[in-house]
Structure formats: structure tokens, C-alpha cells
N, C-alpha and C positions, 0 to 999 in steps of 0.2 A: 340740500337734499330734503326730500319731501315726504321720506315710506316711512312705513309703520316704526323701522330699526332705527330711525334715525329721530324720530321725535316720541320721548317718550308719552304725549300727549294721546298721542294716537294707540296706545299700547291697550288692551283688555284689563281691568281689573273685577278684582269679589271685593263688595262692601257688603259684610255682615253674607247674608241670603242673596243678595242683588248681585249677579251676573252682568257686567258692564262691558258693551264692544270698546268703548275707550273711554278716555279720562276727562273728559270737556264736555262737564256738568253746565247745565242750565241754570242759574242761579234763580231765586226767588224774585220777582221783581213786582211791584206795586202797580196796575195800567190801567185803574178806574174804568173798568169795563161794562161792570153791572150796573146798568142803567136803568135798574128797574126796582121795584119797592121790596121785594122780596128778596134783593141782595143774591140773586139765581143768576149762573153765569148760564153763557148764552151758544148760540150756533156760532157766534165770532171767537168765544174761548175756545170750542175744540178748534175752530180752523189754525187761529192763533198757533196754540199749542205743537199742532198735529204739522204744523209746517217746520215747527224745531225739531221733531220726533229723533232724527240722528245722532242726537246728543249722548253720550252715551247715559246719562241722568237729565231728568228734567224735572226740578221741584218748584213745585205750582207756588205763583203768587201766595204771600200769607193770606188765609181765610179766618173768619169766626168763627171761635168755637160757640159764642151765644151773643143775647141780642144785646147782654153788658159788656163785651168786651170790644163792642163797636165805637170806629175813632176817628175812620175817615171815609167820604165818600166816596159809594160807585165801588166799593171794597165785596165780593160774594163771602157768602158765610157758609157754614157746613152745620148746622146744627136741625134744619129741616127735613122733612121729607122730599121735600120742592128742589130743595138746594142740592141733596146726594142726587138724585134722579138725573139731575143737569149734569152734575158730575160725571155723571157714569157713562153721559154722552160722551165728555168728555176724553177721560182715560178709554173709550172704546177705540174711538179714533186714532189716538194716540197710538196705541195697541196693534190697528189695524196696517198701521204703517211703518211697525216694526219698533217703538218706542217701549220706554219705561219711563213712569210719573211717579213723584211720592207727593204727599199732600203738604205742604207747611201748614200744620194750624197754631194761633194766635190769638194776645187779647190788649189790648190798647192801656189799660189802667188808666194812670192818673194824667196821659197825653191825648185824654177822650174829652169831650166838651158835653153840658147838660143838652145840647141841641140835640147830638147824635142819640140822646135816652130818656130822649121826654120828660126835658125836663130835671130830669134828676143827676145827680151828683154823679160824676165817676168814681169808683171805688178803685182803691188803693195800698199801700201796704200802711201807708201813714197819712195824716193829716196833712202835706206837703206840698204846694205847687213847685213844680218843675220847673213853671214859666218856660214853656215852650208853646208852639203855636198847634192849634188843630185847625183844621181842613174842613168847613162844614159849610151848606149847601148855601152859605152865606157870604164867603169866603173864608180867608184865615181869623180865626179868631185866639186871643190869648187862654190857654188855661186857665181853671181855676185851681184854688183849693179841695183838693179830694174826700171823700170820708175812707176814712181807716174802717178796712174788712173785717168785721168779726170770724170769729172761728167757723162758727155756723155757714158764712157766708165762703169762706175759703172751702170750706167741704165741697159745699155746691158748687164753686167753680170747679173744684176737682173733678165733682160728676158731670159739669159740661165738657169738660177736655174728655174724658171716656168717652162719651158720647158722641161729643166729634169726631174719637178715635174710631167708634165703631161704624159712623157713616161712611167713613174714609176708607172701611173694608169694603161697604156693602157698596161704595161707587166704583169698587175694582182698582183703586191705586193701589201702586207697588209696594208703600209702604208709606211713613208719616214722620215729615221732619218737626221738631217743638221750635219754635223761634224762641229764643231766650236772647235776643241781637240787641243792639245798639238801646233806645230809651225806653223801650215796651216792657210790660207787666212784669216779665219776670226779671229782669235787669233791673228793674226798680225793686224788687225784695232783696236781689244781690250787693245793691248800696246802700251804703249806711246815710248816706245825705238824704236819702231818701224812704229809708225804711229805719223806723224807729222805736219800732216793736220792742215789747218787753217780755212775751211769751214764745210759743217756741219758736216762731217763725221770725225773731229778731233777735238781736242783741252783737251774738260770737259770729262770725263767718259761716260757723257749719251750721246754725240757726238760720241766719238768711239765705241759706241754702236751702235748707227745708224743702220750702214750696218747689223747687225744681225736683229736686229728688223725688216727690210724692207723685208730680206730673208724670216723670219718668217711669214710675214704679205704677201709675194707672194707665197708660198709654199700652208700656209691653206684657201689661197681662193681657190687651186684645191682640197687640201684634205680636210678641215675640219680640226680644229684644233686637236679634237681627235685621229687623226690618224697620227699625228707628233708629233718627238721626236726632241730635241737637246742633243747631246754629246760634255761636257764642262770639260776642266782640269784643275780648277786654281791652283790647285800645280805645276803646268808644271815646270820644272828648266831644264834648256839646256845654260851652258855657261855662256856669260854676258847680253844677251838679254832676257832670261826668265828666271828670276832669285824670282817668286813668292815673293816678301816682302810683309809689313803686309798694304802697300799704294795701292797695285796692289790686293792683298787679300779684303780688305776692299773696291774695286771698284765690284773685282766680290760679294760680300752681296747682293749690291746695286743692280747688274745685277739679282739676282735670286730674288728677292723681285719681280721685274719688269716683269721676265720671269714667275711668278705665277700667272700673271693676262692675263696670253696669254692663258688659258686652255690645254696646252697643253697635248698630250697621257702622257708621260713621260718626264723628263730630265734625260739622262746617266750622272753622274759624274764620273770623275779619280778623287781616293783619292790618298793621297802624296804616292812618290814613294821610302818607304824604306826597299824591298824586301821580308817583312814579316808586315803583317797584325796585328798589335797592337794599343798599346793606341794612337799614332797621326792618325791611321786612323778614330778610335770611335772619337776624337775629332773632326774631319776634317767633317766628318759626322753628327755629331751630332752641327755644324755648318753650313751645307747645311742647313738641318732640321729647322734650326731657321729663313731659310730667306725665302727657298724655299716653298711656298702652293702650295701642288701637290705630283702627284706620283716620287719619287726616285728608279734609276737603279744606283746600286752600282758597279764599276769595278775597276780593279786593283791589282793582288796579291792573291784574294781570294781562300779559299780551302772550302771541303764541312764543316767542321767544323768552320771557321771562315764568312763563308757565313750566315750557319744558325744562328749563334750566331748575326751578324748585323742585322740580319729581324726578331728575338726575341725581341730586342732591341727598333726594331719599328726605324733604321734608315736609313733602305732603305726599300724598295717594292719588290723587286726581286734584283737577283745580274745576273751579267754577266762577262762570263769562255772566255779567249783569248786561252791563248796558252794550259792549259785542254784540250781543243777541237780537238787539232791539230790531238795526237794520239788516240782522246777516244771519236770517233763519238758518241758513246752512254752511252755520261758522265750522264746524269740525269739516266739511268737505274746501272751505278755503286755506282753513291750517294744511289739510293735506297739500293740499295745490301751489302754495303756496303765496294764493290770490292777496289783492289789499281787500283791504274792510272797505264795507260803507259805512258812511255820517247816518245815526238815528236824528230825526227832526224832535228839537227838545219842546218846542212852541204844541207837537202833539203825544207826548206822554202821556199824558193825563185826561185826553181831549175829547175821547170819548170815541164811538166811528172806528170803519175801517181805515181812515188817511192817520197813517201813522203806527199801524198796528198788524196789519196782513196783507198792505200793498208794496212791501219790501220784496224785490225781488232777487233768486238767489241772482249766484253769478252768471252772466253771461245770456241772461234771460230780461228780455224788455221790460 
């Protein structure tokens, strides 16, 4: 069966302020679009966007909150007047076609290269390579060693994030997700291998927590807590530096217990990453569930069948489709139908152009 009663996918929900006709959220996804100096997305992002619009959520690629926390190419920022103006094209479109957008903004830290900042150092929580790779107009290039943020300087990021927050009003999205995910800025203050501060923003758990909570707490003074999200991955593993154990597992509990008294719209979780959606994901979830009070956005791996089965469950609220989406603008009208998916072409992810990005067509259409 393929109706609204039979997949809970397709069901209406409220996250926070946000009014949702169903549950098959747009994930955030990275598609080096901005091809131009000023990091401005373009007439190909609204069309892009505007052709997923029936998603019941759709949360934009992570953007820049400023020109430091740039990390990879062809990425748009929001910290402009150039940049919200595009924007505003954007979410109109979106809008016009019956959609709702929230913004992801984000900052790269110590996974940014001195290419992408002229030069200069990426700032950090600590002195620390990650030794992972950045993405710069050169190709992959390794990390370096970062410099560790002064106070002063952590202010001022705070003042960039408000500010992103408030362009992200004035371009008309629905609201503003914080990426805190997988190896970026603020999941590097939430690890001690990597954050090794000795003032408030390091040491205890709820110290390197700090920095999120203060994001949190400058974001919903422009929006309202209702209409912000955070996107958090404590299964993240990448190497020797995110290596999820059960001490680093057992600090995010703590975090989400914490993050349930912030009211926030939603929290996005990434559950563990083992290619296919089973019993550690229902665990893993069904472990969010115990700490977190609040709406859950489940991501990672999911299909319309193992989606609807987690929101049966009662252990997320809605789920949300990354790479789904790439080839099958109109994945919520194939859940309904009960259509197969198309293959996104991987050789153009990143490639730049419409081949690969708004030449997907839905079903049934040439």
C-alpha cells in the first residue's frame, strides 16, 4: 500500500513553529555550486532547490557564516549582502512552489586549508591537525596544523553566526539549522582529541560544549527557538581522531539531555554509519530517544521502507533523504507511488553545471 495511513512517511508533522505536509526531509547536502568569487548562489540553486520543493522540509546545503570559516570549494556563504539577496531568490521560488527551506549555517575550523584564507591559518579549538584532507582550488590538499582561538576571537565568531543568522531572516528562510555534524568546527570543541582547551571552552564535557550552547543561545535570540534546528553525529568515526567510543558516546547523552531543555524546532541526528539501516541503527536511536526531549530528524542510509518503519517505532519524527534526492527531485511523490529510485551520477556531484544537478528527471517524464 502506498496512502498517507499506511506509510508513516507521508504522515503531516509540527517541528517546533514549522508546519510539515510529511516527513521526507531534504537533507543538507554539499554540490559546489557556486562558481563564482563571491561564493553567491545562483539561478541553478533556486531551480535546484525549487524542483525538490515537496519535501515536506528542505535544509539547504551548509553555507558560511564568514570568510574564516571557509573550507571548501564552490561552497555559498551567507554572510553578505550579495550572498542573502541570492538567497532570497532562492527561498522565493522555493516558496512559490509551495515548499519550506531552513538554512544550515556552518564553519569548517581546523578541516579549512591556508589556500581557502589567504594565506593564513585556520583557526581552531586547539593547536591540532586532524590530518584530514581539504578540497581547494588545487585539488585535495592535507591539513595543516591550526592556531588555537582566542577568546576574543571565539566572541567574534559568535557575532558571525548572529549575523548569518540574521541574513537567513532577511533571505526569508523558514528557519536555521547549526551544523555541529561529522568533523566541522563545532564537533571539534566537542572532542577532546581535538580540543584541548584549558578555559571555559575546554577541559569537562559541559566546557566543550560551551561553544554550541552559546551558538544556540545567539541564533534563537534572532529566531526563536522554534524555528532552529541542530545537526549532531555522535557515531561520526573518521580515522584516529573520531573514533566514537562509549566515553565520547556517553558525553553526547549528556549533550542531548541538555540540548532538550533549549526547545528547540528539531535535533537532525546521523545514526552509525554501516551502509545499511539495521538493528545498531534502531539501537542508536532508540538511544537518542532516551536522552533527547524533543522532536528527532532521523538521517543516514535510510530507504522508504526502513524510514517508515523508524517513525512506526516512535524513534524519530520525520527522516531525512541525502543522496535519494540527488537523482529523484520528487522522492516523496515516488514513496507515495510506490516508484524505484533513480542512480545519481557520482562523477557529477561536485562538477559544477546543470549535468548532474537539475537535469534529473521526476518519474515518468523524459
Amino acid at each position: 500500500m502506498s496512502d498517507t495511513a499506511s506509510q508513516p512517511l507521508l504522515r503531516p508533522v509540527r517541528l517546533g513553529a514549522l508546519d510539515l505536509p510529511n516527513r521526507v526531509l531534504m537533507a543538507p547536502m554539499t554540490r559546489a555550486r557556486a562558481t563564482n568569487a563571491e561564493l553567491v548562489p545562483t539561478a541553478l540553486h533556486a531551480a535546484y532547490y525549487t524542483q525538490r520543493a515537496s519535501a515536506g522540509l528542505i535544509v539547504s546545503e551548509g553555507t558560511w557564516v564568514g570568510p574564516d570559516a571557509i573550507g571548501y570549494i564552490h561552497v555559498p556563504g551567507i554572510w553578505t549582502d550579495a550572498q542573502t539577496a541570492a538567497w532570497a531568490q532562492v527561498t522565493d521560488a522555493v516558496h512559490a512552489a509551495g515548499g519550506r527551506i531552513v538554512s544550515q549555517i556552518g564553519h569548517l575550523g581546523a578541516l579549512s586549508h591556508p589556500d581557502h584564507l589567504g594565506g593564513r591559518l585556520p583557526a581552531a579549538p586547539s593547536a591540532v591537525n586532524p590530518h584530514e584532507m581539504s578540497y581547494t582550488h588545487d585539488g585535495p590538499k592535507e591539513t595543516v596544523t591550526p592556531r588555537a582561538l582566542t577568546g576574543a576571537e571565539i566572541a567574534a565568531t559568535l557575532d558571525d553566526y548572529r549575523r548569518a543568522a540574521e541574513n537567513a531572516r532577511r533571505a526569508g528562510f523558514d528557519g536555521l539549522e547549526i551544523h555541529a555534524q561529522g568533523n566541522h568546527f563545532i564537533a571539534q570543541f566537542l572532542n577532546p582529541r581535538l580540543n584541548r582547551r584549558t578555559d571555559a571552552y575546554g577541559g569537562s564535557a559541559e566546557n566543550r560544549a560551551r561553544l554550541l550552547f552559546d551558538i544556540v543561545e545567539t541564533v534563537t535570540e534572532v529566531w526563536g527557538a522554534d524555528r532552529v534546528g541542530v545537526k549532531l553525529s555522535p557515531y561520526w568515526r573518521n580515522g584516529t581522531t573520531f573514533t566514537a567510543d562509549e566515553e565520547l558516546l556517553a558525553d553526547y547523552d549528556q549533550l542531548l539531555k541538555r540540548l532538550g531543555d533549549c526547545d528547540l524546532a528539531y535535533l537532525h541526528l546521523v545514526g552509525p554509519d554501516g551502509g545499511v539501516v539495521g538493528d545498531d541503527t534502531l539501537t542508536a536511536f532508540g538511544r537518542f530517544r532516551a536522552h533527547y526531549r524533543g522532536s528527532v530528524v532521523a538521517n543516514l542510509g535510510f530507504t522508504r521502507e526502513s524510514g517508515n518503519d523508524l517513525i512506526a517505532r516512535e524513534l524519530a519524527d520525520a527522516v531525512s533523504f541525502g543522496a535519494p534526492y540527488i537523482a529523484n527531485p520528487d522522492l516523496v511523490e515516488r514513496f507515495a507511488q510506490g516508484l524505484p529510485l533513480a542512480e545519481g551520477d557520482r562523477e557529477t556531484y561536485y562538477s559544477g553545471g546543470e549535468r548532474g544537478y537539475t537535469d534529473y528527471p521526476a518519474a515518468g517524464r523524459p
